[in-house]
C-alpha positions in Angstrom: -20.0 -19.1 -1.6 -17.9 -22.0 -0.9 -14.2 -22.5 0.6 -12.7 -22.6 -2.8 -14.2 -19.6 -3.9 -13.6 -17.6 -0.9 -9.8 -18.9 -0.7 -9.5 -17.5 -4.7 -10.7 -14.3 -4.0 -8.9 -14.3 -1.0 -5.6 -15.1 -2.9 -5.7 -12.4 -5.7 -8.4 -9.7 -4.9 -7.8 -9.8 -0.8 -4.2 -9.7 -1.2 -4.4 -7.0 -3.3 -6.5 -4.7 -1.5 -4.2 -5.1 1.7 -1.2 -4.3 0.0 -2.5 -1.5 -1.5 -4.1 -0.5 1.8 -0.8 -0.8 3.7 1.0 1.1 0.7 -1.5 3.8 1.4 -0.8 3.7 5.3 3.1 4.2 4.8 2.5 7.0 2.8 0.0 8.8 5.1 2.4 8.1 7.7 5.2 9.8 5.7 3.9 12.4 4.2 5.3 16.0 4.3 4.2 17.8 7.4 3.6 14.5 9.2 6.3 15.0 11.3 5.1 17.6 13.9 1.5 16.0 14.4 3.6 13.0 14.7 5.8 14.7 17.3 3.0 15.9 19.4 1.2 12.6 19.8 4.3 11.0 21.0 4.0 14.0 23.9 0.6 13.4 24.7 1.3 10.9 27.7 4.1 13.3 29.2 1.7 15.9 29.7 1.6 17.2 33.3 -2.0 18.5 33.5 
């Protein structure tokens, strides 16, 4: 494959794989019942073990 053909696919196919892959991030992030796994990562370095 040459530049040209890379940078096309790069251009319409790459950019919409990463846009539906970050799409797909935000709403894993989001979801319902996110919140308290969410919550007890952010407590994980406070720990006093």
């Amino acid at each position: 494959m040459d530049y040209h053909t890379m940078r096309e696919f790069a251009d319409s196919w790459g950019l919409l794989f990463l846009t539906l892959f970050f799409v797909g991030v935000v709403l894993f992030a989001f979801r319902p019942g996110s919140k308290k796994s969410a919550e007890e990562a952010a407590q994980i370095p406070l720990k006093d073990d």
